[in-house]
C-alpha positions as a LaTeX table, in Angstrom:
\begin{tabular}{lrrr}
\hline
Residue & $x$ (\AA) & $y$ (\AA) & $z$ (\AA) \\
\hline
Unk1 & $-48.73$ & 119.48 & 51.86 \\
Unk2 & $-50.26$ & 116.03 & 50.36 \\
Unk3 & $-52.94$ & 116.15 & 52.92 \\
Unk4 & $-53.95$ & 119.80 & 51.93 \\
Unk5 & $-54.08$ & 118.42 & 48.33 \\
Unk6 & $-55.70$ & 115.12 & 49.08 \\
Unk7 & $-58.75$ & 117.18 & 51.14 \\
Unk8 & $-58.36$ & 119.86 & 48.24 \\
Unk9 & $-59.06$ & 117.08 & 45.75 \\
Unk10 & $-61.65$ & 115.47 & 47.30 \\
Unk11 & $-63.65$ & 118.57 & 47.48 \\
Unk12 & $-63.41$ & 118.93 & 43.82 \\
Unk13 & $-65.13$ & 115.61 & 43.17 \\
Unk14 & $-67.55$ & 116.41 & 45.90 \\
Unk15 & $-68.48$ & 119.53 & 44.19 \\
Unk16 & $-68.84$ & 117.76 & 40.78 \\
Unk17 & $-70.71$ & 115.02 & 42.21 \\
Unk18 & $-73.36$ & 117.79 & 43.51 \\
Unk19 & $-73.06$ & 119.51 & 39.91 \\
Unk20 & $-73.92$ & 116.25 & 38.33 \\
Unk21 & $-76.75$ & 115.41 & 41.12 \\
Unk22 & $-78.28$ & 119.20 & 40.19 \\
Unk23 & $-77.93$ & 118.85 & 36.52 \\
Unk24 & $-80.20$ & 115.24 & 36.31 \\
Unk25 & $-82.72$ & 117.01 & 38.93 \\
Unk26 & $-83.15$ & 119.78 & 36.23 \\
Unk27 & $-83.37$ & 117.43 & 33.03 \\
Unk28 & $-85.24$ & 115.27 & 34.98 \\
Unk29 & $-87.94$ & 118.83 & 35.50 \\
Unk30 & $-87.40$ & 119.92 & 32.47 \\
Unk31 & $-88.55$ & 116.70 & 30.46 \\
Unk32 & $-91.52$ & 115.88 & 32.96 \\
Unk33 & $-92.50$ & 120.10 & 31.99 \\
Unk34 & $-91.65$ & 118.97 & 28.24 \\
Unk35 & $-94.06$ & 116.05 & 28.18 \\
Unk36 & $-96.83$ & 117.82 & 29.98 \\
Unk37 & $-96.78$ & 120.66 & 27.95 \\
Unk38 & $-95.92$ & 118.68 & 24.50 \\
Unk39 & $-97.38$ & 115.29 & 24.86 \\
Unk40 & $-97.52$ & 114.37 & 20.46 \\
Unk41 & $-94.06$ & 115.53 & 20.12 \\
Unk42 & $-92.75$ & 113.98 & 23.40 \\
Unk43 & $-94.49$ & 110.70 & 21.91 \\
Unk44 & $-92.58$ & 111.35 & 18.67 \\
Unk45 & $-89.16$ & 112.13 & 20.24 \\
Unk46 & $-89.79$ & 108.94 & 22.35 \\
Unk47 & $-89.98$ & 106.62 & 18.71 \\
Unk48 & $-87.51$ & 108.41 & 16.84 \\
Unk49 & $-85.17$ & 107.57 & 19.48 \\
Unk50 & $-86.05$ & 103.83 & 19.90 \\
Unk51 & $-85.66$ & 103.56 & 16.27 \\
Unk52 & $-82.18$ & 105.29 & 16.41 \\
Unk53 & $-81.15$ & 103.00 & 19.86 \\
Unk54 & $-82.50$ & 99.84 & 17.49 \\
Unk55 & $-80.48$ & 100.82 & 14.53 \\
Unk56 & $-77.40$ & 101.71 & 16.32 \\
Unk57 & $-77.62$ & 97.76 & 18.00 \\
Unk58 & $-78.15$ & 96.64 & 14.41 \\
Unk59 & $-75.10$ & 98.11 & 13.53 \\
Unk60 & $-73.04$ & 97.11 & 16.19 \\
Unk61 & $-74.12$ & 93.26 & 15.42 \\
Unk62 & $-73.52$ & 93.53 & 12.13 \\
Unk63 & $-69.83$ & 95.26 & 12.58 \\
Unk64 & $-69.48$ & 92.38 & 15.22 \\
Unk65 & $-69.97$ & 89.89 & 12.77 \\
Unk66 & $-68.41$ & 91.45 & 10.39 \\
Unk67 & $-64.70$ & 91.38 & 12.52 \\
Unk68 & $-66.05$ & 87.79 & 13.44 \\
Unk69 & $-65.81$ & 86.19 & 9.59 \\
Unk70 & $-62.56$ & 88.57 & 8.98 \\
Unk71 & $-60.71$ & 87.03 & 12.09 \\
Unk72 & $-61.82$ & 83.48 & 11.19 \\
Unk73 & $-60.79$ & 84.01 & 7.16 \\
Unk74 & $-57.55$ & 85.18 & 8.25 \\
Unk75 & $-56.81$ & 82.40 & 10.70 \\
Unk76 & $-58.15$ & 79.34 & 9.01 \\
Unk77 & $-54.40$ & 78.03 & 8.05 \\
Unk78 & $-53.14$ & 75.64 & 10.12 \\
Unk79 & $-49.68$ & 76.81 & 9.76 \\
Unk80 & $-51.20$ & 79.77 & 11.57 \\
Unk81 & $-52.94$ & 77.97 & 14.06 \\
Unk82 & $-49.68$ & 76.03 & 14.81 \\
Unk83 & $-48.00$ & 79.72 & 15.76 \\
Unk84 & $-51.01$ & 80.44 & 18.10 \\
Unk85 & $-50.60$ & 80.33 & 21.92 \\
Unk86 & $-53.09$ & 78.15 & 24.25 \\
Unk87 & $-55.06$ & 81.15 & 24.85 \\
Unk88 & $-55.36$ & 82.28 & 21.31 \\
Unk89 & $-56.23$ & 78.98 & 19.81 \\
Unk90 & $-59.12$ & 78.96 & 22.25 \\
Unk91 & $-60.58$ & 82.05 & 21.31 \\
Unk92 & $-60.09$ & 81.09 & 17.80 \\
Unk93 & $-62.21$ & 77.38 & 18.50 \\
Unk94 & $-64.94$ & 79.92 & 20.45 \\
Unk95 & $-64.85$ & 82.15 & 17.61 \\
Unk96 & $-65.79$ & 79.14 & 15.16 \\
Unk97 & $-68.68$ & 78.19 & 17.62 \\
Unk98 & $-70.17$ & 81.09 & 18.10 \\
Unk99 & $-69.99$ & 80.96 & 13.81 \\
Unk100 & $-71.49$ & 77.82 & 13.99 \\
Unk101 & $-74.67$ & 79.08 & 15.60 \\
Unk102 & $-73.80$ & 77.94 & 19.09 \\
Unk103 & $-75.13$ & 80.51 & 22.22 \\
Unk104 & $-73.59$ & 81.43 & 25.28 \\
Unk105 & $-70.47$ & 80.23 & 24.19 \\
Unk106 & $-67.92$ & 81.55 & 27.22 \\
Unk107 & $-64.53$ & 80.68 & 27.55 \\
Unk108 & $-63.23$ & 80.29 & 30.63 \\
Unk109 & $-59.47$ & 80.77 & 30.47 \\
Unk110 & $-56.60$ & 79.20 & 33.09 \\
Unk111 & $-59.65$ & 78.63 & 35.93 \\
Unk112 & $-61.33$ & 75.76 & 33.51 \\
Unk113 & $-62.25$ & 72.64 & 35.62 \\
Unk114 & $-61.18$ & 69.14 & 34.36 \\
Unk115 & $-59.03$ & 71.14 & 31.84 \\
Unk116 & $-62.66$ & 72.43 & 29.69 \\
Unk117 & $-61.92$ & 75.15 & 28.47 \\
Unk118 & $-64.75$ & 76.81 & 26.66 \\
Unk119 & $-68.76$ & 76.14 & 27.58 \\
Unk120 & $-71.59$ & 76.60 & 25.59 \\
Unk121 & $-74.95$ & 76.12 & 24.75 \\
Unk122 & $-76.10$ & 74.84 & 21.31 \\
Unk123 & $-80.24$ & 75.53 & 20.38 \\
Unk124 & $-81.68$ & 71.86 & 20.31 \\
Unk125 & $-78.77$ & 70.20 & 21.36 \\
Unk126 & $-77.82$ & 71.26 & 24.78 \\
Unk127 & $-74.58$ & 72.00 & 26.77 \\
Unk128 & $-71.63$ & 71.30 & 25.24 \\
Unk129 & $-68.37$ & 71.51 & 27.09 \\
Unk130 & $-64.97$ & 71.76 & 25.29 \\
Unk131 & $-61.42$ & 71.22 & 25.72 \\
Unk132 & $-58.76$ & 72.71 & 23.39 \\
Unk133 & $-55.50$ & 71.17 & 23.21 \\
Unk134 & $-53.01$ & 73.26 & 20.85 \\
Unk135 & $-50.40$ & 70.47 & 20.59 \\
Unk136 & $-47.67$ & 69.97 & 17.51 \\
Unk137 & $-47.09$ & 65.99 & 19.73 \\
Unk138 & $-50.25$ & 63.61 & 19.86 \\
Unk139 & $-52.74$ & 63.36 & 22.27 \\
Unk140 & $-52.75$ & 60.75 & 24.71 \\
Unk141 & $-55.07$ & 57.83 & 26.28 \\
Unk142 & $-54.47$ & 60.29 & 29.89 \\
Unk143 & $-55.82$ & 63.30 & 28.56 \\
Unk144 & $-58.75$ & 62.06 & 26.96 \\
Unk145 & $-59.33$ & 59.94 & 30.34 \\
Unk146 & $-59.18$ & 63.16 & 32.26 \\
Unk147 & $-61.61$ & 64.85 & 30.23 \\
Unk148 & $-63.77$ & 61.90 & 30.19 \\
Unk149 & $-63.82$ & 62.76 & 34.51 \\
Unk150 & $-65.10$ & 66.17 & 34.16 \\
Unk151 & $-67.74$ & 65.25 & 32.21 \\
Unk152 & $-68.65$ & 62.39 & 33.93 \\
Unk153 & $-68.81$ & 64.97 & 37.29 \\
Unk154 & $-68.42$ & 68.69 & 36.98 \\
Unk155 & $-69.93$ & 69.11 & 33.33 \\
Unk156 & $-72.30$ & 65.69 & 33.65 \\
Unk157 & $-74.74$ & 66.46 & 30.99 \\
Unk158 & $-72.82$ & 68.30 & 28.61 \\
Unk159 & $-72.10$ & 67.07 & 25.37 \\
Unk160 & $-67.91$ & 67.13 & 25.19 \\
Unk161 & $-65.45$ & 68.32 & 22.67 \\
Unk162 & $-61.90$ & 67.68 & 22.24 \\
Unk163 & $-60.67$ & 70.23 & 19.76 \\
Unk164 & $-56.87$ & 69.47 & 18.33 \\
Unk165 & $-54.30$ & 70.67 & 16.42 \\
Unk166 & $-52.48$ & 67.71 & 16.49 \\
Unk167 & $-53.70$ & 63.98 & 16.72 \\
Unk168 & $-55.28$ & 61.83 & 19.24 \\
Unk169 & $-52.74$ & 58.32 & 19.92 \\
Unk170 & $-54.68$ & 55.28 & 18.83 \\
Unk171 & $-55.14$ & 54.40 & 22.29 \\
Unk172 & $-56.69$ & 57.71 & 23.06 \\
Unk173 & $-59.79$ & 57.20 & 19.97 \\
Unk174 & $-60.26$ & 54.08 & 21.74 \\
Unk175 & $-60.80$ & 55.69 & 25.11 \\
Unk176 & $-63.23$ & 58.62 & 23.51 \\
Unk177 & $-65.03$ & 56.24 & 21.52 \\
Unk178 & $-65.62$ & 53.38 & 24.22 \\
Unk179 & $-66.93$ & 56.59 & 26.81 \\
Unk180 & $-70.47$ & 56.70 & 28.15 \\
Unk181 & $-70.53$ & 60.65 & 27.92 \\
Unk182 & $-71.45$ & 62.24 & 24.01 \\
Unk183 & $-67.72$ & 63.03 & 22.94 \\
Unk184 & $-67.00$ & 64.83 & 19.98 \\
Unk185 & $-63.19$ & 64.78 & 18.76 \\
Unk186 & $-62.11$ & 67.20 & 16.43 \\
Unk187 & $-58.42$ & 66.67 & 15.27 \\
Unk188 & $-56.30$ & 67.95 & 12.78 \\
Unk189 & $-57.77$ & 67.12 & 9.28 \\
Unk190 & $-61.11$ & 67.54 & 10.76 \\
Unk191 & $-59.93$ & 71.35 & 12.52 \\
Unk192 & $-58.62$ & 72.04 & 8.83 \\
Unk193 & $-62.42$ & 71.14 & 7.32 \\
Unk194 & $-63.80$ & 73.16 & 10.50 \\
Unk195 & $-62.18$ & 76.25 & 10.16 \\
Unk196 & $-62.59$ & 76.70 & 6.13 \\
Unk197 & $-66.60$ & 76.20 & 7.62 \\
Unk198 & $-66.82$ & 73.41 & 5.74 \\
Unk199 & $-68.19$ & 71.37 & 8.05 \\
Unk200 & $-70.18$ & 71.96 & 11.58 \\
Unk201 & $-70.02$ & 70.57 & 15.46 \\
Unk202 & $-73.75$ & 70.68 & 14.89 \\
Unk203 & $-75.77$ & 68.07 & 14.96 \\
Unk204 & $-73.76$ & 65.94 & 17.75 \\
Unk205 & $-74.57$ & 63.01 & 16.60 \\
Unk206 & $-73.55$ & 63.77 & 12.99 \\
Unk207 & $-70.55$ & 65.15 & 13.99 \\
Unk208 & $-69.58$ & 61.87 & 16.15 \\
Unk209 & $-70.33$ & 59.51 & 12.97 \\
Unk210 & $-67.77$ & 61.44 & 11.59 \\
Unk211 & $-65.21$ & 60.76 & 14.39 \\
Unk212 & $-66.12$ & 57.73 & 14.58 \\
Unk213 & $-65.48$ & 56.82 & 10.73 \\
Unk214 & $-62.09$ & 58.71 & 11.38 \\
Unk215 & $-60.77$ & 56.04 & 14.14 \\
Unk216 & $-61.49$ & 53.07 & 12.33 \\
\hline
\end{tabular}
């Protein structure tokens, strides 16, 4: 009985896929026959629906952005942010990138390398790789270190940040700020600032004054 259904089903799709395959082949006719026949109005059609395809990805940026700057108003507390899980606080930090005018921004979840857990690229400044730490405790001389590896191998090149809700031990500023690779930390007071937009990742080497004037 399931085998009589199985066979009965798959000649169902077979004749739809055949339907489908017949229906193109006559469009396909029909608009070739259209354009031959009609050539100034084809041409017309053609713009009328470039400018409609153009408009419609206008819109869709636009709404994009739009849900963009309402998600970031409504999470720029960091008594929210505190309530967020790992995952959520990363897309939040992505969020704020991509916000910040920063490209290709991806993040990369649970399969991260060297614990980075969003990449990105920022126009004129290059690769930056970043590591979100959602912690209510402080961040430790370890973590940094680790961090400090990955760029040093898997993400050599990149320009890192270490994005906290908490704070980094003092031992821990000493390791970012005595590293060869650029290192951007980004802690608590500095997240607050961040998130209200009040300040920007970009240019690295403003941003790093900053942390720097921080951990003295």
């Amino acid at each position: 009985m399931a085998r009589g259904s199985r066979r009965r089903s798959g000649k169902r799709r077979s004749h739809k896929r055949q339907w489908a395959v017949t229906a193109v082949c006559v469009l396909s006719v029909a608009v070739v026959w259209f354009i031959g026949k009609y050539p100034g109005w084809a041409v017309g059609i053609a713009c009328l629906l470039a400018m409609m395809f153009t408009g419609g990805l206008i819109i869709r940026h636009r709404a994009i952005q739009a849900e963009r700057r309402r998600f970031l108003a409504a999470n720029v507390e960091l008594e929210k942010v505190d309530r967020m899980s790992g995952a959520a606080f990363e897309h939040l930090v992505a969020e704020r990138m991509i916000a910040d005018g920063f490209r290709q921004v991806r993040e990369r979840g649970r399969t991260g390398d060297g614990g980075v857990d969003i990449t990105a690229l920022a126009p004129g400044h290059g690769r930056y790789a970043v590591q979100c730490k959602r912690y209510s405790k402080t961040v430790g001389a370890p973590e940094v270190r680790n961090f400090l590896g990955a760029l040093a191998n898997t993400f050599a090149g990149h320009t890192g940040v270490l994005v906290t809700s908490g704070h980094l031990t003092k031992q821990a500023r000493l390791e970012a700020l005595g590293a060869r690779q650029p290192l951007i930390l980004v802690e608590r007071d500095r997240l607050a600032d961040w998130l209200l937009g009040t300040v920007s990742l970009l240019p690295a080497s403003s941003a790093r004054i900053l942390a720097e004037d921080e951990a003295v």
